[in-house]
Phi, psi and omega in degrees: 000148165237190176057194153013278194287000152314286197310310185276023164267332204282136186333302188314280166331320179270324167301320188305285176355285186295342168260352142315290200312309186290342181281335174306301179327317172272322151352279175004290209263337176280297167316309180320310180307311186292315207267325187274339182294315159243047134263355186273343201221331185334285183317343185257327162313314210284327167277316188316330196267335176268315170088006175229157185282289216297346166264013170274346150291357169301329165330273211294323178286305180306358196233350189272322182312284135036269199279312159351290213276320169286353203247345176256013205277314200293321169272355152286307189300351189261326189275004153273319195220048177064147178314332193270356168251355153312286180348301197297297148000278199296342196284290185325320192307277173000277168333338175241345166265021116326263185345311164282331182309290187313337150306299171313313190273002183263322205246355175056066191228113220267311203290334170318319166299316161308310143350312198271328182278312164292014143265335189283354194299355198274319177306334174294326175281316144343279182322267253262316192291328174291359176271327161246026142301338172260055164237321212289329174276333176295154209271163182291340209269348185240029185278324141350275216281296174331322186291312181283341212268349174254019181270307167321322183280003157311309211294327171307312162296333179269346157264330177255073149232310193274001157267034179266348172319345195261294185306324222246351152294308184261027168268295190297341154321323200259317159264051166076011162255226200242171191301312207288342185295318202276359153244014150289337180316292196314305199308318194299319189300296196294294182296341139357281166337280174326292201282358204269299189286357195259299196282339157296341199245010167264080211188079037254157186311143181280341201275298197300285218299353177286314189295292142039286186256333204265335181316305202301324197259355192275131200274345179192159165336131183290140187283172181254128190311349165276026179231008173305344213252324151309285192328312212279324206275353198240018219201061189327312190277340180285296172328321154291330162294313186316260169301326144329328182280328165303268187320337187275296190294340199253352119001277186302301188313322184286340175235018170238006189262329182288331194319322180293313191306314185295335316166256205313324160331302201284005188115343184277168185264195185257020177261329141266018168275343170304307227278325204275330194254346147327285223305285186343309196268337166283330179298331171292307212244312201275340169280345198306316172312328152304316182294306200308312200285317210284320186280023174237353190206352169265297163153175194287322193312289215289340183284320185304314229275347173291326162331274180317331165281319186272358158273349174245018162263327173298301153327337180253336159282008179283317194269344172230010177235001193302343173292326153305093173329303182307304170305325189271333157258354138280005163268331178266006159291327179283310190298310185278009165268328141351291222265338200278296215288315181250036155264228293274315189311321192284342169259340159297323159308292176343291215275346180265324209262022191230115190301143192291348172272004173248014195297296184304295166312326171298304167315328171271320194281334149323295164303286198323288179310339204265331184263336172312302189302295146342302171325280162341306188297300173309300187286340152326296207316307202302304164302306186308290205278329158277001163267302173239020161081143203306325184290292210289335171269358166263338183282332154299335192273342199295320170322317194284357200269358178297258208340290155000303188285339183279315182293328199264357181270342151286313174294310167302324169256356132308310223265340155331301187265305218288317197273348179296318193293330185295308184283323176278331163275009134331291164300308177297322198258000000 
């Protein structure tokens, strides 16, 4: 090996690795408990405190704003002073927009709850950003499977975090609140957790030390993320990743943040609205280490577009099957296995396809757009499903994956002409 893949082959460099990656991973799995308990009940809160359905996706949009907004604050501060007072940070945010959330709903106070989701939105942005803290040190050819394996340890939290609905009903009872307030109680102790662990176990940072060896191999000074966009736009594959990954987020979020409000319209309780945004969330986490592997060894294309084929069969049991309880959990169990394959293939294509001085910036800039979008998506959802009903807001959400397809078919004939140019200066010389 040269270059680059020296430094992240040497014994030193491969121990650090592995003990970054288990402090994410149990991060993860902590942090994961908070963020999934409200993200599972945000929407019956944001109705119970509005008292209208079309304003019940406010939830999922302030914290998707949130996370927008936090995801590039987050990758500037790491790349000046490391991944480990970033991490750390956001989970702590979180940990106090939890708190004021349980506060809101105790005083039945809407701007309060809008407070508490644009501060708890930073934990999300924690999640997304740690998937490429266990890039910064890995050799390129495993960055995949590293990547998917700390997108996987979420599924544990993120399958109990939305059955805290049972515990956290007679928790919040027994302390004079209201049911749905008391698995933010719980949820806040994983995040606690999440920031306690990020920041003891991030040790050496992974980020000061990547950066380090990469200054030396790097063709010119790391960019700065409000110039990102120009880059991307000018580079097909990075672009497709780029936005396949926004799209991919604003997809899942617009029909799984209404999905519970449709649920409880019809009569379900909230335990199977827990048990249901359960699935949904073992389909995002728990499979995730397959896309990793197939996309280290199949390749990214083919893994996002099986994405994209298992994200438009979920869409499609929304539109023909909402009438069906059975059905509607098993169209949001494929939208988060859809949403599995092409975040992780699409960010490791991101992360392959991006000159190592834009690495970074991409990555910040990338969430930041991907949550914006999300944002959007949620607050769209509310109005689409009192307008056209639970079918008519997966056959509008079904729309947005055409752009997508225009994208990867440029990109598939740039990466054509790269390998034709490769093989033919191969041949000249």
């Amino acid at each position: 090996m040269t270059g680059i893949v020296e430094w992240q082959a040497t014994p030193t460099v491969v121990a650090a690795q592995r003990r970054v990656r288990a402090a994410l991973m149990v991060a993860q799995v902590a942090g994961s408990v908070g963020m999934g308990a409200g993200a599972s009940m945000g929407s019956i809160i944001a109705y119970e405190v509005t008292g209208t359905e079309s304003l019940a996706g406010i939830s999922r949009t302030v914290s998707a704003l949130s996370a927008g907004l936090a995801a590039p604050l987050m990758v500037t501060l790491a790349m000046r002073y490391g991944r480990r007072p970033s991490l750390s940070l956001g989970w702590l945010s979180a940990l106090v927009g939890s708190l004021l959330q349980v506060a809101a709903v105790a005083m039945v106070s809407l701007p309060l709850l809008l407070v508490g989701l644009l501060v708890f939105g930073s934990g999300q942005a924690a999640i997304m950003q740690s998937r490429f803290a266990a890039t910064d040190l890995e050799l390129p050819q495993r960055r995949a499977r590293s990547l998917s394996l700390v997108v996987w340890a979420s599924a544990v939290g993120s399958v109990v975090g939305p059955n805290l609905a049972g515990p956290g009903a007679r928790l919040g009872t027994a302390v004079g609140l209201t049911p749905i307030a008391g698995a933010y109680l719980i949820g806040a102790v994983g995040l606690a957790v999440a920031s306690a662990t990020v920041f003891a176990g991030l040790r050496p940072d992974p980020l000061m030390l990547a950066q380090r060896h990469e200054e030396a191999t790097s063709s010119g000074p790391t960019r700065r993320i409000r110039d990102v966009l120009p880059y991307v736009a000018s580079h097909p594959v990075t672009r497709y990743a780029f936005v396949g990954l926004a799209v991919n987020q604003t997809v899942m979020v617009t029909i799984m943040s209404l999905t519970p409000v449709h649920l409880v319209n019809h009569g379900h309780s909230l335990t199977l609205v827990g048990f249901t945004i359960s699935l949904h969330t073992l389909g995002m986490f728990g499979f995730s280490p397959v896309p990793g592997w197939l996309s280290d060894r199949w390749g990214t294309s083919r893994t996002m577009a099986l994405g994209w084929a298992v994200n438009a069969a979920a869409l499609a049991c929304g539109i023909l099957g909402a009438a069906s309880v059975e059905v509607v959990m098993v169209g949001l169990f494929l939208l988060g296995l859809g949403w599995s394959f092409v975040m992780v293939a699409g960010s490791a294509l991101l992360n392959a396809s991006a000159a190592a001085e834009w690495r970074r910036p991409v990555q910040g800039a990338v969430d930041s757009v991907t949550q914006l979008g999300a944002a959007v998506g949620a607050g769209a959802a509310g109005l689409l499903l009192a307008w056209l009903g639970f079918p008519g807001l997966n056959a509008v959400t079904l729309v947005l994956l055409l752009p997508v397809a225009v994208l990867a078919a440029a990109a598939r004939r740039r990466s054509g002409l790269d390998r034709e140019a490769a093989r033919a200066g191969e041949n000249g010389a």
